[in-house]
N, C-alpha and C positions, 0 to 999 in steps of 0.2 A: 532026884537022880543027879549024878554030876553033870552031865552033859545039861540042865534046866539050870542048875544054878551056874554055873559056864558060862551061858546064854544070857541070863538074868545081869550076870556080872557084866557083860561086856554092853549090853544094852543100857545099863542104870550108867557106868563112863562112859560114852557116847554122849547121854543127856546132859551130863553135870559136866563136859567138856564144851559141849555150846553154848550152855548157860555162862560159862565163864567168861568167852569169846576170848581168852588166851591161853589153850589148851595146853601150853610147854610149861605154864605155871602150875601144872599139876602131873606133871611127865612121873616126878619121882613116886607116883602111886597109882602108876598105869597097873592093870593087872595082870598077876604071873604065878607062878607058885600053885599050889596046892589049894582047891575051892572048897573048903568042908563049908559048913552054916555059921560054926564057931568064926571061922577065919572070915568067911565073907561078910558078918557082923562086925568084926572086928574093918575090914578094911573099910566098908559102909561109911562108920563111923570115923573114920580118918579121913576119906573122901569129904565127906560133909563139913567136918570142920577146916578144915583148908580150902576149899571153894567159898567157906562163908569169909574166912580170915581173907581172902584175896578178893573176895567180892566188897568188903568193905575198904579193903584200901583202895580198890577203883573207884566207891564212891567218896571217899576223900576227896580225890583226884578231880573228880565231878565239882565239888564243892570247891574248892582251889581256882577251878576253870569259871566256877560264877562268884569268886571274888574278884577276879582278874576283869569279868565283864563290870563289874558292879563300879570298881576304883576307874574303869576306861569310861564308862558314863557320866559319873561325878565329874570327871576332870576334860570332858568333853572341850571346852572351850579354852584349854590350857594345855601348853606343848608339853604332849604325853611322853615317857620315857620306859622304855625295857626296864631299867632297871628301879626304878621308883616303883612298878609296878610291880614287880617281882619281890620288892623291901615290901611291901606294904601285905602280901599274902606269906612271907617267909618261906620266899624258895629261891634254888637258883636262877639267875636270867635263860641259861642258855637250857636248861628242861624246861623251864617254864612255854618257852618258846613250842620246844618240840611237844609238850604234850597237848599245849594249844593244840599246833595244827592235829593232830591227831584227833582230840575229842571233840575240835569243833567244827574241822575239814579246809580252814584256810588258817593262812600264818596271821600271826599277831599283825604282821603290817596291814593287811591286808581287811582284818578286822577292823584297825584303828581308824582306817581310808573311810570303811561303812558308815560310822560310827559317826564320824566326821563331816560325810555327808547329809548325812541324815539329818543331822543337828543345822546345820544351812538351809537345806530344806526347810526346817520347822520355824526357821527365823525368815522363810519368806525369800530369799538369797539363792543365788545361783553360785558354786563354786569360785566361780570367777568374780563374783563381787565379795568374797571374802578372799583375807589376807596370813596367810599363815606365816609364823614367826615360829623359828625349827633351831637347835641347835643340835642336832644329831642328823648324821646319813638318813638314817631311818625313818626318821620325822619328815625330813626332807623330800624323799620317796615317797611317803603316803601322802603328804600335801599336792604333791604335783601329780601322781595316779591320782586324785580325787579330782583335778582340775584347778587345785587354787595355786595364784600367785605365792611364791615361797622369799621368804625372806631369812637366808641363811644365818645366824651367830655361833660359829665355832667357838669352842671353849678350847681350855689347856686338853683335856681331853680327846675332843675330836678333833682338833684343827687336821689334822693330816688325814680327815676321812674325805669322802668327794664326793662334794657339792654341786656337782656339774646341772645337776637339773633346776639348780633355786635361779629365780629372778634375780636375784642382788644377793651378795655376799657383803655381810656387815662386821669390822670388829668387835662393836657396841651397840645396844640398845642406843644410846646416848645419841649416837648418830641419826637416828629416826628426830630426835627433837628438834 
């Protein structure tokens, strides 16, 4: 009857909208129009492939987000950068950023701080007996939320970002020697 296949319709999008968990990604095939079997097959089939096409580029997305961890572990003991990080998965810094916090529930800095921690722990170290050397705001930030001494080196770059939290502000490396 129409009113079962109606019903069938509107419960089969229902599921294939939660499955997706971003239901406005499938808005342009909400159902309307006329429910014969022909057509409800026909839209079926449209549904399906557009949930799958959007479900794989979420899991891209996924896979982008565990290279991003993968290049933050490797370079754990080296002052990490937005944007070396973002060259190295081939995307932009500032999505990269946003879909971090989104798929993984805190921002990049904040992951970086974990990260960061975590590795001083494993060397035995308390925050405060390690010494971080930052040349970005952000670097800067995550050393000092983690607890360590920051040792700022602005570049042409960042010089006019603020450094207000580091320990010492250096022009040069050179200067340490």
């Amino acid at each position: 009857s129409p009113a079962a296949l109606k019903a069938f319709q509107q419960s089969y999008w229902e599921m294939i909208r939660k499955a997706v968990r971003r239901p406005e990604a499938l808005e342009a095939l909400r159902p309307h129009g006329e429910c014969t079997v022909p057509a409800l097959l026909r839209w079926c089939r449209q549904l399906n492939i557009q949930a799958a096409e959007f479900t794989a580029a979420r899991d891209n997305l996924s896979g982008a987000i565990e290279q991003a961890k993968q290049y933050i572990a490797a370079h754990v003991y080296s002052p990490i950068k937005r944007s070396q990080i973002a060259a190295s998965i081939h995307m932009n810094e500032e999505y990269l950023s946003r879909i971090f916090k989104k798929e993984v529930g805190v921002s990049l800095v904040e992951y970086i701080t974990e990260v960061k921690l975590k590795a001083a722990e494993n060397l035995g170290k308390s925050p405060s007996e390690c010494l971080a050397l930052e040349d970005s705001q952000n670097g800067t930030t995550a050393a000092y939320r983690a607890g360590m001494p920051v040792i700022s080196v602005p570049n042409r770059v960042t010089e006019q970002a603020d450094f207000s939290l580091a320990t010492s502000i250096i022009r040069s490396l050179t200067e340490l020697l």
